[in-house]
C-alpha positions as CSV (number, residue, x, y, z in Angstrom):
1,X,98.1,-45.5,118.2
2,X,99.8,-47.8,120.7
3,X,99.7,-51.1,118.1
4,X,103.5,-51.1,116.4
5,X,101.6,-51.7,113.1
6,X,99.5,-48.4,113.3
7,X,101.9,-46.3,114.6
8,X,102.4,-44.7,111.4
9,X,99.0,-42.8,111.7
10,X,100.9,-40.7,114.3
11,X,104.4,-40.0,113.0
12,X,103.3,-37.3,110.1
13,X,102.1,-33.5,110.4
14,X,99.0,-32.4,111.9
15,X,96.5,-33.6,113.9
16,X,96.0,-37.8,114.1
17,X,93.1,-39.5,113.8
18,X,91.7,-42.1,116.4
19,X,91.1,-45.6,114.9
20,X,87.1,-45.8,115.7
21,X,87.4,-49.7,114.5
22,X,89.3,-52.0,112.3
23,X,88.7,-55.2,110.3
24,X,90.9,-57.6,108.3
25,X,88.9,-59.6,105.5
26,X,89.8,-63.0,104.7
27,X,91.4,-62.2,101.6
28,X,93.1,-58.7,100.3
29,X,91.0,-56.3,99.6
30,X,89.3,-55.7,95.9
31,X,86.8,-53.1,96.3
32,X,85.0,-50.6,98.6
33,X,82.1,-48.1,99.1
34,X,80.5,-46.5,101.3
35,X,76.9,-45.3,102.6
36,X,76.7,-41.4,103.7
37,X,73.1,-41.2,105.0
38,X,73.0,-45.5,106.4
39,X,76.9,-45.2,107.6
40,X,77.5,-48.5,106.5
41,X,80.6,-49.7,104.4
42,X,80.3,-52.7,101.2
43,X,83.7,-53.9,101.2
44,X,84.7,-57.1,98.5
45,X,87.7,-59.1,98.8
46,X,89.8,-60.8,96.2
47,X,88.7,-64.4,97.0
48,X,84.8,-63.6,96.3
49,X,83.8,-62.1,99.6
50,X,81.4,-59.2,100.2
51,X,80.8,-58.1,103.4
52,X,78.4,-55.3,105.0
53,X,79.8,-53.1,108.0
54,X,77.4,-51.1,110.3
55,X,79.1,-47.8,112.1
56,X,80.4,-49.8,114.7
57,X,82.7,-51.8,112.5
58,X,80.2,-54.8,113.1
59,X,79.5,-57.3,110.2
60,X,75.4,-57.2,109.5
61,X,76.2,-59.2,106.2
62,X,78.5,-61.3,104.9
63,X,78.3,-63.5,101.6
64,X,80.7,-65.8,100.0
65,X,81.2,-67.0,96.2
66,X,81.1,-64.2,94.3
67,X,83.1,-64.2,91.1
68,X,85.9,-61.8,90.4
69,X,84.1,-58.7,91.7
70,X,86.0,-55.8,90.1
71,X,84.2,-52.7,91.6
72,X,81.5,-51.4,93.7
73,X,79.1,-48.8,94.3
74,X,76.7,-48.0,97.0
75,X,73.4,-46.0,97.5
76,X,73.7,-42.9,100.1
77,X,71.0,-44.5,101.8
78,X,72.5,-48.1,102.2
79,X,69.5,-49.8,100.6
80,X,71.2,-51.4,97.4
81,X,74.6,-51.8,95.6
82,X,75.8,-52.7,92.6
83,X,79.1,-54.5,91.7
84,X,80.7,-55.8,88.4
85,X,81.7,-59.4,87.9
86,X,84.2,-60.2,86.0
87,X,84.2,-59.0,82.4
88,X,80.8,-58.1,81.6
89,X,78.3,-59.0,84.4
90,X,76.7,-56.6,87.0
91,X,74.9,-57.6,89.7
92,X,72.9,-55.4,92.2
93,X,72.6,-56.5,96.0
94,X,70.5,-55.9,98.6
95,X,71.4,-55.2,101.8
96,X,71.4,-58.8,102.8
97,X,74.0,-59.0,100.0
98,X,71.5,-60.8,98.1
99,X,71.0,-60.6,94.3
100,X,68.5,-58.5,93.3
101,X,68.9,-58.9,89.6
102,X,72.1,-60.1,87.1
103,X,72.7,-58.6,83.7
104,X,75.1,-59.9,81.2
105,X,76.3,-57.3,78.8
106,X,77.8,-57.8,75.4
107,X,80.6,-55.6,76.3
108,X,83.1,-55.4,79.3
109,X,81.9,-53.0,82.1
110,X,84.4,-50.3,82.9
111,X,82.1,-48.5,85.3
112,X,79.1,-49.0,87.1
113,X,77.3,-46.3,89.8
114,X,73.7,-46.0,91.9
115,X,72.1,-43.3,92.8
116,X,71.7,-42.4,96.5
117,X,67.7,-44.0,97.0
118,X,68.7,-46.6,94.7
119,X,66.2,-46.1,92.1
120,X,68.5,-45.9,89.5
121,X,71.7,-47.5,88.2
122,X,74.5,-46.5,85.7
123,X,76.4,-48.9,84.0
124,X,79.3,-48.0,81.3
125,X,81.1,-49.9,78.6
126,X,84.1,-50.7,77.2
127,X,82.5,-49.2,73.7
128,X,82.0,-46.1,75.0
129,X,77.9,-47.1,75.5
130,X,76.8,-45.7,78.4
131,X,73.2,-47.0,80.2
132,X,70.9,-45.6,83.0
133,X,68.4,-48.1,84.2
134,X,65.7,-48.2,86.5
135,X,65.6,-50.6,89.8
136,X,63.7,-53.0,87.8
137,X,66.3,-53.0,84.8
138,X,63.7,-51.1,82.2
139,X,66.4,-48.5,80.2
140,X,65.7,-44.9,81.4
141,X,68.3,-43.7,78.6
142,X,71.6,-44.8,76.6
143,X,74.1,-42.4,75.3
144,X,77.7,-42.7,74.2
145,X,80.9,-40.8,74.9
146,X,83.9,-40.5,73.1
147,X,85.7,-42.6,75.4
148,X,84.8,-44.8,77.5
149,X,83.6,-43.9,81.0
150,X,85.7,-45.5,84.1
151,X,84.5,-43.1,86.8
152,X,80.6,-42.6,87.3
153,X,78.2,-40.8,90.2
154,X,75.2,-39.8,90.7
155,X,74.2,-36.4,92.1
156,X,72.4,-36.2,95.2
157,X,70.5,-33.3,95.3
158,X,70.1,-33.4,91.3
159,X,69.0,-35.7,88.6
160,X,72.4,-35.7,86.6
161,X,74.9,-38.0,86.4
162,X,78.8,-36.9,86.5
163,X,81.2,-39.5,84.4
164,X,84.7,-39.1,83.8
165,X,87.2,-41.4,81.0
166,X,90.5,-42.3,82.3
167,X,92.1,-39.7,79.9
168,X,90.6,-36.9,78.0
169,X,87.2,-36.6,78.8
170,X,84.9,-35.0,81.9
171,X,81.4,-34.8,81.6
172,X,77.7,-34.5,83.1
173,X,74.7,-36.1,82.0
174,X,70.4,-35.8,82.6
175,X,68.9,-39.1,83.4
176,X,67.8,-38.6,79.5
177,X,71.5,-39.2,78.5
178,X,71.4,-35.4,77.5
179,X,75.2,-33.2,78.6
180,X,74.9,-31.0,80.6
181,X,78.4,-29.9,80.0
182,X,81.7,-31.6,78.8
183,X,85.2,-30.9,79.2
184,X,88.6,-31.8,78.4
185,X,91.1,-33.7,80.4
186,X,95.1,-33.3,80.4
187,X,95.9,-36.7,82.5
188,X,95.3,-40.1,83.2
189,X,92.9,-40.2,86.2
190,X,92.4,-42.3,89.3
191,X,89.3,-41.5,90.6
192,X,86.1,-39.0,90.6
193,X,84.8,-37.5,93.7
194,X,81.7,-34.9,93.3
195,X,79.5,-32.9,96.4
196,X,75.9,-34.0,96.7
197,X,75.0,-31.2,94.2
198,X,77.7,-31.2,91.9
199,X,79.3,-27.6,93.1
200,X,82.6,-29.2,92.9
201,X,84.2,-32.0,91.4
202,X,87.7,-33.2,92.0
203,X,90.3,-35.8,89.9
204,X,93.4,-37.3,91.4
205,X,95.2,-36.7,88.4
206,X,98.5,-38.7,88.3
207,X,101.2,-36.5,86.6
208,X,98.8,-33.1,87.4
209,X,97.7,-33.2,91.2
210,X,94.1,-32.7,92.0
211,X,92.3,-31.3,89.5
212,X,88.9,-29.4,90.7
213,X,85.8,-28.5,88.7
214,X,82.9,-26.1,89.2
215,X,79.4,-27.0,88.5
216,X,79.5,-25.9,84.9
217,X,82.3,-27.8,84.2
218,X,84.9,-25.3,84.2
219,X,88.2,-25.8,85.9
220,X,88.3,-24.3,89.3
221,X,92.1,-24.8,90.7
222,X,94.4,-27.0,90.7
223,X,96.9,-28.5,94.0
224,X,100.0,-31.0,93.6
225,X,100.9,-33.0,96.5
226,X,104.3,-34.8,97.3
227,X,103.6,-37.9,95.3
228,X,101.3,-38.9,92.6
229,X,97.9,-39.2,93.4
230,X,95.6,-41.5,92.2
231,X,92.5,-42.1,94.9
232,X,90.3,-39.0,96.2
233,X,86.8,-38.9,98.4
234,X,85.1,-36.0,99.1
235,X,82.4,-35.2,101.8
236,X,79.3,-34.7,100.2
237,X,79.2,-30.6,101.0
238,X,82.9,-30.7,100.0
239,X,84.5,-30.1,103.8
240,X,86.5,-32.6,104.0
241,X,89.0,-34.6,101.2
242,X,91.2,-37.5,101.3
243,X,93.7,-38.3,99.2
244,X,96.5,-41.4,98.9
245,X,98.7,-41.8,96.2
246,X,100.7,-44.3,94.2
247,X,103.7,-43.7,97.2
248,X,101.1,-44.5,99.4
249,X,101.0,-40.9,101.2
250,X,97.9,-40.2,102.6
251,X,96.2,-36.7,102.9
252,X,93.4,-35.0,105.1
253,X,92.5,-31.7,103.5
254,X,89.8,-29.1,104.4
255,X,87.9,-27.1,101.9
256,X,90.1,-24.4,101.8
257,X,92.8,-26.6,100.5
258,X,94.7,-26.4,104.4
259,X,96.5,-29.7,105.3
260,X,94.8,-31.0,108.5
261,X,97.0,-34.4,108.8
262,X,99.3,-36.8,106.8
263,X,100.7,-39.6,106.9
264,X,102.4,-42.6,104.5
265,X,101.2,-46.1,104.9
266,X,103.5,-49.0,104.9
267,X,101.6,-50.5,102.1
268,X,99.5,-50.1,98.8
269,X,96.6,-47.8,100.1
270,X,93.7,-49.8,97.5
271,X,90.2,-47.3,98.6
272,X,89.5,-44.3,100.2
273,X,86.0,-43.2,102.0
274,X,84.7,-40.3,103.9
275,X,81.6,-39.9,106.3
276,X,79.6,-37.4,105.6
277,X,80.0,-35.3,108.5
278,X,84.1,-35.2,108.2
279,X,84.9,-37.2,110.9
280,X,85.8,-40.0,109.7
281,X,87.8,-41.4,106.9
282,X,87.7,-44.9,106.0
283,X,91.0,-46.3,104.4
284,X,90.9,-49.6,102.8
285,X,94.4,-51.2,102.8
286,X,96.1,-53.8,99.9
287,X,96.6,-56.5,102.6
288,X,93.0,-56.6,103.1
289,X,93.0,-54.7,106.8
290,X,90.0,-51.7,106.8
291,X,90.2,-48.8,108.8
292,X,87.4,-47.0,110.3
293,X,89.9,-43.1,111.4
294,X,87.7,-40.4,113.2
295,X,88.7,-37.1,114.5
296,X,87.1,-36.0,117.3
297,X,85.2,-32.4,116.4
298,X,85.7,-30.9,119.7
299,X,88.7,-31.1,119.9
């Protein structure tokens, strides 16, 4: 907390983190997601840089070239990703941050997700065509939505698939492309975070605060927060939850909703992470600056 440029992580309520490590990529920062099981973070820039952390903050990969990545997603086991290009290409990479395979779709990707062994991919469109696809690209199912999907993850303990449309529309899905259960939405949302078996979901609603769900889809409570959230991660047994918002307010929250630190960052707050254990949140920062926070348990 000593650096003038971090001390903000101290000068809010509750307990502060420790900075475990940090990392400034060459270029601000586009995308990031992270590995529960492997503990490593995929992190793209905006010039075309993709870049592999370990849990020490050290670089095993790095890769240059890439065009326009726009989002990325990660397997729980840190054994493959997947990130979308541009308008209509996805791409999944090996840990080397090598292609695997390249698919041009006739339609923009809005969303694109793997599942935690990375044996299966999602990939939605602008159409409101959703895919599910096996590691070697064969199509496990298609199904369509009525609007078209931006937020996508795969269960971990479960074969299902929760998606959710900017506005108006939650839902889960079998690997078959059958619901499970759908649902209504009353705001424009910023991001999707699920538990491993889909007991609880959780929207960063902008006008309507955190918006939780229970595993049948039904609404389970609701929170506001000084400011208007738009970016939420989630341990996978639901623990722990981060939140930032458009203010760029940060919160640390435990699963019975209590506020365990905050802060407001002196930027644009662009991704949000959590280790699986709750330790350690992993804030990804508009100027292209990553931070690796960790609260010590035993204390």
């Amino acid at each position: 907390m000593n650096s003038p440029s971090l001390q903000w992580l101290g000068d809010g309520p509750g307990r502060p983190p420790q900075i475990r490590w940090s990392f400034v990529l060459d270029a601000p920062l586009q995308s990031m997601a992270i590995s529960g099981e492997a503990g490593t973070l995929l992190a793209a820039d905006q010039s075309g840089g993709l870049y592999l952390f370990d849990r020490q903050g050290k670089i095993l990969s790095v890769t240059r070239g890439f065009q326009e990545i726009r989002s990325l997603a990660f397997s729980r086991r840190g054994t493959s990703g997947v990130a979308i290009l541009g308008e209509n290409r996805v791409v999944s990479v090996n840990v080397a941050l090598k292609i695997e395979w390249s698919k041009d779709l006739n339609e923009a990707a809005t969303a694109a997700a793997v599942s935690p062994f990375g044996e299966h991919y999602a990939v939605a469109l602008a159409n409101g065509m959703n895919y599910i696809l096996r590691s070697d690209r064969k199509q496990l199912a298609k199904f369509e939505t009525e609007r078209p999907i931006h937020f996508a993850e795969f269960l971990e303990t479960e074969t299902d698939l929760v998606v959710s449309a900017q506005y108006g529309f939650i839902g889960r899905y079998t690997f078959q492309g059958v619901p499970v259960w759908q649902n209504q939405t009353f705001s424009n949302v910023g991001q999707l975070a699920v538990t491993a078996n889909g007991s609880l979901l959780a929207l960063a609603m902008f006008s309507h605060g955190i918006q939780k769900y229970n595993r049948d889809g039904e609404t389970a409570g609701r929170f506001a927060l000084e400011g208007t959230p738009h970016l939420i991660a989630m341990t996978p047994a639901g623990t722990r939850m981060a939140i930032a918002t458009l203010e760029n307010h940060l919160y640390w929250i435990d699963e019975q909703g209590k506020l365990l630190w905050a802060a407001s960052a002196p930027e644009t707050i662009r991704e949000l992470a959590v280790g699986s254990a709750g330790e350690n949140l992993f804030l990804g920062l508009q100027s292209g600056r990553i931070l690796n926070l960790y609260w010590n348990p035993g204390h």
